[in-house]
C-alpha positions as a Markdown table, in Angstrom:
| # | Residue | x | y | z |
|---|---|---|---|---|
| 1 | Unk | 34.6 | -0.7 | 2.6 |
| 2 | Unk | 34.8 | 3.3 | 2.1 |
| 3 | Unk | 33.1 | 5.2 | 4.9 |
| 4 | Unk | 30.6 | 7.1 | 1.5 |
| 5 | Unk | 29.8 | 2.9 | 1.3 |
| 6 | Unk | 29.2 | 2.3 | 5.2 |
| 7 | Unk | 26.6 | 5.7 | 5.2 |
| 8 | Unk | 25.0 | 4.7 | 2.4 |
| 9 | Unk | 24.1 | 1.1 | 3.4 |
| 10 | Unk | 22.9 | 2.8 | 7.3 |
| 11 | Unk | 21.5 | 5.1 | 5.2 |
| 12 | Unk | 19.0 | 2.8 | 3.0 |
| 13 | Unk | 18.9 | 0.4 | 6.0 |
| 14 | Unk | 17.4 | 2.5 | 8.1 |
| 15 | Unk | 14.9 | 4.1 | 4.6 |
| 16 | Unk | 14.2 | 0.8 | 3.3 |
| 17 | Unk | 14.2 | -2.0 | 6.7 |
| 18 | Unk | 10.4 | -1.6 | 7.7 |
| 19 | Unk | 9.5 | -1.5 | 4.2 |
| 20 | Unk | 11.0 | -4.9 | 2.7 |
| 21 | Unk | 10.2 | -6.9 | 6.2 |
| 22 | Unk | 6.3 | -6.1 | 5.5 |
| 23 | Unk | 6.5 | -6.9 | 1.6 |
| 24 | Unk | 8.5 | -10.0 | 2.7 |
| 25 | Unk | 5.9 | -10.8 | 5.4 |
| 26 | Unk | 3.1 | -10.6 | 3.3 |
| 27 | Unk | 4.7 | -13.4 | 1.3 |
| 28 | Unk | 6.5 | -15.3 | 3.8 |
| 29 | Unk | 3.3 | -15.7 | 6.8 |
| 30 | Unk | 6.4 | -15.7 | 8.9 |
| 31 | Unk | 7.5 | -12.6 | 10.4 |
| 32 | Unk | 10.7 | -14.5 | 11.8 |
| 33 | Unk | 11.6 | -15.5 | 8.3 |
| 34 | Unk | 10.5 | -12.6 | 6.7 |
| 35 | Unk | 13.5 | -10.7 | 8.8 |
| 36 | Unk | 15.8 | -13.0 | 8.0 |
| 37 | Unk | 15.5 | -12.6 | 4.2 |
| 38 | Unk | 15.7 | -9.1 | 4.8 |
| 39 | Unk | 18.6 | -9.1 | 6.5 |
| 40 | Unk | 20.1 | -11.7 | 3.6 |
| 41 | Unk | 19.1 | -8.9 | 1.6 |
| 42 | Unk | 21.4 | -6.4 | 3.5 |
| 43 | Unk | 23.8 | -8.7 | 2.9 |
| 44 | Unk | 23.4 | -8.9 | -0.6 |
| 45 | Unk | 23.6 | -5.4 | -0.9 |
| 46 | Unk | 26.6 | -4.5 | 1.3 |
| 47 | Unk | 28.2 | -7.2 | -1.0 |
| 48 | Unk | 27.3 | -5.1 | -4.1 |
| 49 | Unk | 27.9 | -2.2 | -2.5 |
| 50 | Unk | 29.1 | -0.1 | -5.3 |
| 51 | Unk | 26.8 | -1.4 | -7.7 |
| 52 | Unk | 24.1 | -0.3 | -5.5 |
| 53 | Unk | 25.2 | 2.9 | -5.2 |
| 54 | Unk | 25.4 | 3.7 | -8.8 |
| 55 | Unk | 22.1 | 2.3 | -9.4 |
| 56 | Unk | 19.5 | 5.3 | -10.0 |
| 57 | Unk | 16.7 | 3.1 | -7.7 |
| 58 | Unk | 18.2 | 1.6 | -5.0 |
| 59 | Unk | 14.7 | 0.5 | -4.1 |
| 60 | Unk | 14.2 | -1.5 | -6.9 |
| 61 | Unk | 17.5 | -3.1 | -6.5 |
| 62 | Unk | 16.4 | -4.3 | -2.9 |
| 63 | Unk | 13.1 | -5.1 | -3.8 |
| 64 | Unk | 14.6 | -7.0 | -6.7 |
| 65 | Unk | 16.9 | -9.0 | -4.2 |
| 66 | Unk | 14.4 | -9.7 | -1.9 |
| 67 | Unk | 11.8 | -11.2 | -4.1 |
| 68 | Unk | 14.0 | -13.5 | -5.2 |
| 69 | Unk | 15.0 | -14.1 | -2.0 |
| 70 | Unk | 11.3 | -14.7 | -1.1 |
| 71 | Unk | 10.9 | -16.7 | -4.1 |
| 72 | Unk | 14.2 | -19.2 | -2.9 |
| 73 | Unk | 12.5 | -19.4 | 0.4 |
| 74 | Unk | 9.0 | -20.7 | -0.8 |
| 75 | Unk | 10.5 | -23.0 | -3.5 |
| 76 | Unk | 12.5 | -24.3 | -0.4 |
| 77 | Unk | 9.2 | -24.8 | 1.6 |
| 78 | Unk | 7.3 | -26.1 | -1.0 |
| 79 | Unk | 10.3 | -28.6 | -1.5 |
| 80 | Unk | 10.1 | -29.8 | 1.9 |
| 81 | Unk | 6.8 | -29.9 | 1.7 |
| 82 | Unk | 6.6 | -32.3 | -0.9 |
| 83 | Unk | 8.6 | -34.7 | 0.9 |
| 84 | Unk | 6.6 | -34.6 | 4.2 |
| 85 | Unk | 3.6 | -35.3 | 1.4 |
| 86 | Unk | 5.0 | -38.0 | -0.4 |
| 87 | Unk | 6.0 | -40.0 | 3.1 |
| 88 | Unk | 2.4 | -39.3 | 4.1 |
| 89 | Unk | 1.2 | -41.1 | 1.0 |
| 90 | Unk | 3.8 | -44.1 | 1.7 |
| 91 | Unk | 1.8 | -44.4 | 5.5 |
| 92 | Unk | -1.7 | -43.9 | 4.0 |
| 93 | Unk | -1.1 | -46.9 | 1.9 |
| 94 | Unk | -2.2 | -50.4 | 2.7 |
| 95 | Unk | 0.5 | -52.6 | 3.3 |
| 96 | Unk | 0.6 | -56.2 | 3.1 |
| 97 | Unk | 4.3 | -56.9 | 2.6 |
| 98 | Unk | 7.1 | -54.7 | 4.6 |
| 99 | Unk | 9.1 | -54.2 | 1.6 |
| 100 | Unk | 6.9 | -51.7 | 0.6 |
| 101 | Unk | 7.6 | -49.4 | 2.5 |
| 102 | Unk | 10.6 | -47.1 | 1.8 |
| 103 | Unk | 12.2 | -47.6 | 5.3 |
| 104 | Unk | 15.3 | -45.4 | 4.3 |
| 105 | Unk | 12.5 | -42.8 | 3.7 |
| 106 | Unk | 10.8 | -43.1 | 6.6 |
| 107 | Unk | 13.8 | -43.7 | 8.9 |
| 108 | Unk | 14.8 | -40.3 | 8.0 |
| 109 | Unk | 11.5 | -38.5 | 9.1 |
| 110 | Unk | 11.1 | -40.8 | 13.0 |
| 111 | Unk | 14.3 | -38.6 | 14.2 |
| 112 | Unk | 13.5 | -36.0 | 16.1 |
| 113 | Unk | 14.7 | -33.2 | 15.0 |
| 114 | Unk | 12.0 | -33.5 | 12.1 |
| 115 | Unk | 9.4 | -32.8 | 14.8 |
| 116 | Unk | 9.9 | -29.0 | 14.4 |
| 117 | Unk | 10.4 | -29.3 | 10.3 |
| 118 | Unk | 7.4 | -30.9 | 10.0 |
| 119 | Unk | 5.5 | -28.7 | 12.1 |
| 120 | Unk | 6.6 | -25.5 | 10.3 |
| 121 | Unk | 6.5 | -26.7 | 6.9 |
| 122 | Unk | 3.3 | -29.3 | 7.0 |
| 123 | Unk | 1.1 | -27.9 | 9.7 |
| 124 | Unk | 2.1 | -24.8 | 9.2 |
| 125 | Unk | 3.5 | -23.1 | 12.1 |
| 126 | Unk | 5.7 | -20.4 | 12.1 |
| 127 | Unk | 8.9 | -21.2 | 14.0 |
| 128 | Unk | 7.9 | -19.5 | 17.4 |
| 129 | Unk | 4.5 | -21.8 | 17.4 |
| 130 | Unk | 7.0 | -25.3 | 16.7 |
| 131 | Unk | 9.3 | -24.3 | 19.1 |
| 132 | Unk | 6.0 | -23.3 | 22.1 |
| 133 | Unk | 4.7 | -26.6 | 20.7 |
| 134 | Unk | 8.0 | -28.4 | 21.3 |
| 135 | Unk | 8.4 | -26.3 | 24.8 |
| 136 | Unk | 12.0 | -25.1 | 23.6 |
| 137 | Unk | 14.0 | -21.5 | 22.9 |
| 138 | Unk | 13.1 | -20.4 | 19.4 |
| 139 | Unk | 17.0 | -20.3 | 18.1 |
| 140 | Unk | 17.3 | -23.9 | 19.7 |
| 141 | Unk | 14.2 | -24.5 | 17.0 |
| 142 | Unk | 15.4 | -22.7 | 14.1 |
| 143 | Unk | 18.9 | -24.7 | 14.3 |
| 144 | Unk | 16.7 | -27.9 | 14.5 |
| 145 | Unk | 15.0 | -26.7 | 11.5 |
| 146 | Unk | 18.3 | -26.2 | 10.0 |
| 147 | Unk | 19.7 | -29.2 | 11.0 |
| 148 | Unk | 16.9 | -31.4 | 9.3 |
| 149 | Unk | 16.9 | -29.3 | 5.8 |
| 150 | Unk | 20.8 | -30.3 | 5.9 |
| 151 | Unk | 19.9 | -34.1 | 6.4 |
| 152 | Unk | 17.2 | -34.4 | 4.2 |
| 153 | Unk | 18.9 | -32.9 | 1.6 |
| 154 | Unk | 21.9 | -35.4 | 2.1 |
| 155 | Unk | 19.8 | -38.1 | 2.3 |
| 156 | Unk | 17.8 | -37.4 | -0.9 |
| 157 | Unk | 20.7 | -36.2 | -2.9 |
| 158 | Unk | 19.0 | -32.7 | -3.0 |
């Protein structure tokens, strides 16, 4: 990268930072992961440096880039989401016979490392509430997070 292409990224950093992490908030109702999409966004754009820089709105590019960003996030949520939903339905059920139940489902949420997933993405907690809740360090949170998205998504063939 040119030192014209390292200015100009500190350049709409520093411009545009504040701006996208409150449009991303306003979307997100997480400021933790509303600064990481921003910063996925910088990263995006240091990628596609030199398209950026020939591009007569650089603002619209970010903005562009983050709301899909935004948009991958929430479809990601709401995907999650679903599941936690559909294994609720399977335990609000009444159940004469054991079979069923989807135990390979349901084996999959007792672990504990869904305890923070499902706190953030059922009950709604941003990831410094789950991780007070779970009386744990926020990164130590977030990688459980992580670590259950990754499983699930094995699991289910996502």
């Amino acid at each position: 990268m040119t030192e014209a292409e390292n200015e100009f990224l500190d350049r709409i950093y520093i411009e545009f930072y504040k701006f996208l992490t409150k449009l991303a908030e306003k979307h997100l109702y997480d400021s933790q992961k509303a600064e990481d999409v921003v910063q996925e966004t910088f990263i995006a754009a240091s990628k596609k440096v030199k398209e950026l820089m020939q591009s007569p709105k650089p603002r619209g590019w970010l903005v562009n880039t983050l709301t899909y960003k935004v948009e991958r996030e929430n479809r990601t949520r709401m995907r999650f989401y679903k599941i936690f939903q559909e294994v609720e339905d399977i335990d609000a059920l009444p159940v004469t016979h054991e079979d069923a139940y989807d135990f390979e489902l349901l084996e999959i949420f007792d672990k504990p490392d869904y305890t923070a997933l499902r706190l953030v993405i059922v009950d709604g907690y941003d990831i410094n509430e789950a991780a007070a809740q779970l009386g744990i360090k926020y990164d130590a949170c977030r990688k459980r997070i992580q670590k259950a998205k990754r499983q699930i998504a094995q699991e289910l063939s996502l």
